[in-house]
Backbone as a ProteinNet text record, in pm:
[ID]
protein_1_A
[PRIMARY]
XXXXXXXXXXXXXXXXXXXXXXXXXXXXXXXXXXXXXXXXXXXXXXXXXXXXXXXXXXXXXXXXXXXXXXXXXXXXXXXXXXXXXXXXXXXXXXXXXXXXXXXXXXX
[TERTIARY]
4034.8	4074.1	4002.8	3958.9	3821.2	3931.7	4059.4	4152.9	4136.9	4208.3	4203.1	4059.9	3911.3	3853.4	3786.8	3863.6	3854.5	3943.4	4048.4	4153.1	4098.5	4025	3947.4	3876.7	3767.5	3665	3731.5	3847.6	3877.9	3957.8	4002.6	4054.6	3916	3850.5	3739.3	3626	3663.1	3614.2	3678.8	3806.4	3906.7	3910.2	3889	3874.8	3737	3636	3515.6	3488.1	3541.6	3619.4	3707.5	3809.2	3909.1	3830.1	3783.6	3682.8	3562	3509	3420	3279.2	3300.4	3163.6	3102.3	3137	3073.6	2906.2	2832.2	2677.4	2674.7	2518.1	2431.8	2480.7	2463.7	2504	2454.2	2334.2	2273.4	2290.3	2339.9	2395.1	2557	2619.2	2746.2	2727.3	2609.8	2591	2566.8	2510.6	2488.1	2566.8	2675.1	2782.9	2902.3	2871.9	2960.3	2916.6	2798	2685.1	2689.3	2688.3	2661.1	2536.4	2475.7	2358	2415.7	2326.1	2297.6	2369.2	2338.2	2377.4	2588.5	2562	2722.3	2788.8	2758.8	2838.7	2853	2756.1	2798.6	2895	2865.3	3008.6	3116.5	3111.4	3305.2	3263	3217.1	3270	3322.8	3227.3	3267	3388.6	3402.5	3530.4	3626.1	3652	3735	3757.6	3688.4	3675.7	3755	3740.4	3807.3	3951.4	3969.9	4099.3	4181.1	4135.1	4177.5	4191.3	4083	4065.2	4027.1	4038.6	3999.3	3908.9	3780.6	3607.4	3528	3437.4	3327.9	3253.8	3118.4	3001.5	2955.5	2903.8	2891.6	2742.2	2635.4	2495.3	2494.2	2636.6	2582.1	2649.6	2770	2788.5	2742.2	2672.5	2615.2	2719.3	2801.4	2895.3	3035	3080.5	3192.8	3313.9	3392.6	3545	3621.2	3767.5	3864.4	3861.3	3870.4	3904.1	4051.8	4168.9	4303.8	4375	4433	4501.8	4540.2	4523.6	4468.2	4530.1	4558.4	4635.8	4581.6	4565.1	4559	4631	4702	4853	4819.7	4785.9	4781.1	4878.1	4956	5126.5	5056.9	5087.3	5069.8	5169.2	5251.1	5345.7	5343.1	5361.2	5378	5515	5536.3	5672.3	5664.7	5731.9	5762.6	5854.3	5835.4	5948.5	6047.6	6150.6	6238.2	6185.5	6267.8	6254.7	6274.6	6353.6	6364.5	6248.8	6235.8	6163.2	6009.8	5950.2	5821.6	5811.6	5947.2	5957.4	5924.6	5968.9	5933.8	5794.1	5725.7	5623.8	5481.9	5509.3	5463.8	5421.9	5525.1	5489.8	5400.9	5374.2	5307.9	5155.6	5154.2	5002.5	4867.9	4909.5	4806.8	4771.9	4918.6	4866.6	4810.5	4860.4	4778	4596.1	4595.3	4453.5	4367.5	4451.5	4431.2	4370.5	4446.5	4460.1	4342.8	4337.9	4169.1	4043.4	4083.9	3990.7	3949.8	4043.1	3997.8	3923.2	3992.9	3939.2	3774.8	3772	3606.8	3539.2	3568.9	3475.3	3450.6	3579.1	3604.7	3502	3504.6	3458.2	3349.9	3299.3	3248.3	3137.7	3174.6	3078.7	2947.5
1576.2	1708.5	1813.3	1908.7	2023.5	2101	2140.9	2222.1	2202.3	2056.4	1984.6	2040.3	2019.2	2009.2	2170.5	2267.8	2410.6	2463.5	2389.2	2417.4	2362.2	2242.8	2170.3	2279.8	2353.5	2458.3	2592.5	2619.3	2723.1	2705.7	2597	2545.8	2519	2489	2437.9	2574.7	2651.8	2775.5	2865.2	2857	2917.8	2861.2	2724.9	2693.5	2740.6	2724.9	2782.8	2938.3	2983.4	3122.2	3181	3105.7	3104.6	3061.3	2967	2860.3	2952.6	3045.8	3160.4	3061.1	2969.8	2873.9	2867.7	2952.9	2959.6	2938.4	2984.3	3020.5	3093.6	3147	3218.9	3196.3	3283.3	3261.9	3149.8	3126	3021	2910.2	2902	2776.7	2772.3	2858.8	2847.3	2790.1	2845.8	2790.8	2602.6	2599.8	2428.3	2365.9	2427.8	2373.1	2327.3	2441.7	2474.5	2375.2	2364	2342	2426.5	2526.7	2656.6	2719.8	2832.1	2875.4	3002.8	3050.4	3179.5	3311.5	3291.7	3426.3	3380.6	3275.3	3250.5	3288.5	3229.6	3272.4	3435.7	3462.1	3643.6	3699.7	3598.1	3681.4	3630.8	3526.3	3525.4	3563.6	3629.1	3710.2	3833.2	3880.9	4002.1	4021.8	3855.6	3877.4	3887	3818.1	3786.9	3985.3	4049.2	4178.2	4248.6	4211.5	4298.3	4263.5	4144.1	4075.8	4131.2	4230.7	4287.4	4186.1	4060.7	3977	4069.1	4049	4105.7	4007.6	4031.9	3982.9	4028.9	3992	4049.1	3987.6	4002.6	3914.1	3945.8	3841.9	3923.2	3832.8	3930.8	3904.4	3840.7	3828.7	3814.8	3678.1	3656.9	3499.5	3437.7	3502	3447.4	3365.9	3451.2	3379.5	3503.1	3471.9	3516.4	3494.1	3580.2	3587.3	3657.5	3639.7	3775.5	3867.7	3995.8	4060.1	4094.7	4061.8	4085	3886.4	3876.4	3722.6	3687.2	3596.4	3608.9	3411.5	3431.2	3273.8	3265.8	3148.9	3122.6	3021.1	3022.7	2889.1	2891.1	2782.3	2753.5	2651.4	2622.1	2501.9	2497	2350	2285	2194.1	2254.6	2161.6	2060.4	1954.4	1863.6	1763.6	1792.6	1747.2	1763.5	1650.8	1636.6	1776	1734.3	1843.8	1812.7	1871.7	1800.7	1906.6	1869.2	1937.2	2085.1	2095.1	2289.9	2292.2	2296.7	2338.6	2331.6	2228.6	2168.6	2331.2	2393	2481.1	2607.8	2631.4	2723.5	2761.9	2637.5	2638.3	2700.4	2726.7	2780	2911.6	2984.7	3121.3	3159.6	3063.9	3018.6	3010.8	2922	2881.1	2966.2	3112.2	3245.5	3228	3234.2	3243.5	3112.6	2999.5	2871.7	2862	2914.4	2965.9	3064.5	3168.8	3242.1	3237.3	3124.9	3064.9	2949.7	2869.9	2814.5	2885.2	2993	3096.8	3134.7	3167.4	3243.4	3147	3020.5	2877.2	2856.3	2882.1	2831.9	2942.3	3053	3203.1	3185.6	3217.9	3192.3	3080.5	2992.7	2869.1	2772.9	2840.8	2706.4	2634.2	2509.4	2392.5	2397.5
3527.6	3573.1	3487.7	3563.6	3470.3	3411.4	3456.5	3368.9	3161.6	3185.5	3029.5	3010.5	3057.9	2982.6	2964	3050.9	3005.3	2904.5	2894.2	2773	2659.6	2658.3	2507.4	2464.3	2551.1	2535.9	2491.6	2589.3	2468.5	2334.4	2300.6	2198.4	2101.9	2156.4	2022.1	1997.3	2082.6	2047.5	1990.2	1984.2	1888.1	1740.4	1753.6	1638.7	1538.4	1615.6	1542.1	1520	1582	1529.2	1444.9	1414.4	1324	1161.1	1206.5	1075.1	1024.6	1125.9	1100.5	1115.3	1189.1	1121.7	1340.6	1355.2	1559.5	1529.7	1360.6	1387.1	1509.7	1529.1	1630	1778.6	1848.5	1960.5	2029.8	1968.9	1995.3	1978.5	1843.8	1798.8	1852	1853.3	1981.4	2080.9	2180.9	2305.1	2316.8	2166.2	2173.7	2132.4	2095.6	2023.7	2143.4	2266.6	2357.3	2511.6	2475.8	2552	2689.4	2661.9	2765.3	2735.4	2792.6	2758.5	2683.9	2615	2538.9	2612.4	2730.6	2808.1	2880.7	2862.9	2896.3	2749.6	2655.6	2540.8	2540.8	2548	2596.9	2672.7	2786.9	2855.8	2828.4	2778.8	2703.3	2623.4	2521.7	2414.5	2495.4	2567.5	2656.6	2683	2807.6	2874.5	2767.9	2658.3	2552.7	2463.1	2444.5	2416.6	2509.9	2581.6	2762.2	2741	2727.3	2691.3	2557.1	2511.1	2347.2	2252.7	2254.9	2176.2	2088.5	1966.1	1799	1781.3	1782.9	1790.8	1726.9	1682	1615.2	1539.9	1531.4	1501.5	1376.1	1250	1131.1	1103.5	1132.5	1082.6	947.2	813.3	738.3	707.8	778	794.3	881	996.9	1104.6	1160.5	1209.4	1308.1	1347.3	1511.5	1502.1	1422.5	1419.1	1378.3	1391.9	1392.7	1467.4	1356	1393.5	1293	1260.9	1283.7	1291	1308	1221.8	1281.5	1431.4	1483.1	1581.9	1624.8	1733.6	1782.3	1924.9	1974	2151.6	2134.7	2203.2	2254.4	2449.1	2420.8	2604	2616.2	2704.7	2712.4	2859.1	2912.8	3066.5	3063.2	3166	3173	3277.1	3311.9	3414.3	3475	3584.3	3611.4	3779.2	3756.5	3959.7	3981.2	4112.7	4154.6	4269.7	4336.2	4358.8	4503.7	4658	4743.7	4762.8	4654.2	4684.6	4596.4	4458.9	4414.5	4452.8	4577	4605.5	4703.2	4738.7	4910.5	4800.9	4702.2	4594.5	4562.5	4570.9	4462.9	4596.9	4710.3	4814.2	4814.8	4690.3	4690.2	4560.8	4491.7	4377.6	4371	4474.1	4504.6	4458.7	4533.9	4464.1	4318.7	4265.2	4087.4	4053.2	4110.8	4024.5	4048.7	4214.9	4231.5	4103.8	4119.7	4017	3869.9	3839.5	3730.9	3710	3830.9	3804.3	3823.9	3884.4	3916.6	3762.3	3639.3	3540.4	3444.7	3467.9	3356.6	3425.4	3552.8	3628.2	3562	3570.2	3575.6	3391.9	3312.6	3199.1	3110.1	3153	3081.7	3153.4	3272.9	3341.8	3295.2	3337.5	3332.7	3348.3
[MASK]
+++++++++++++++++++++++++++++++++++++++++++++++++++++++++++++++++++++++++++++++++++++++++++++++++++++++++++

């Protein structure tokens, strides 16, 4: 499932952010294995997002500037007949929601 492996990506990009050790965008992108110009736009999108970001020429690498957490939770669980008649009005946001992990992170 590409979800998990858009949640690994932003998890291991949080981590190399936090660690201050992301290197060059370049060396992000190979780290990420995305290209040069994708790492850009999540930093972007991530800026847009009032992520606390910023790039330091002299460690050569991103880091937040303010403490800074991403907690992503997926929960999984059957569901019972009302709740399956529920989950109908739902559908939009879970779209939604792979919509931001594809655009966000894609492969």
């Amino acid at each position: 499932m590409k979800l998990f492996m858009y949640i690994d990506r932003i998890n291991h990009l949080h981590q190399l952010i936090k660690r201050k050790s992301t290197g060059t965008p370049e060396m992000l992108a190979k780290k990420l294995n995305l290209s040069v110009s994708r790492v850009h736009q999540i930093i972007e999108e991530l800026k847009i997002m009032q992520v606390p970001i910023a790039y330091s020429r002299t460690m050569k690498s991103y880091y937040y500037t303010n403490a800074y957490e991403v907690l992503i939770d997926v929960q999984l669980k059957p569901l019972n007949d009302h709740e399956y008649q529920q989950v109908g009005g739902f559908r939009n946001q879970i779209t939604s929601f792979r919509h931001f992990f594809k655009n966000f992170l894609s492969l």
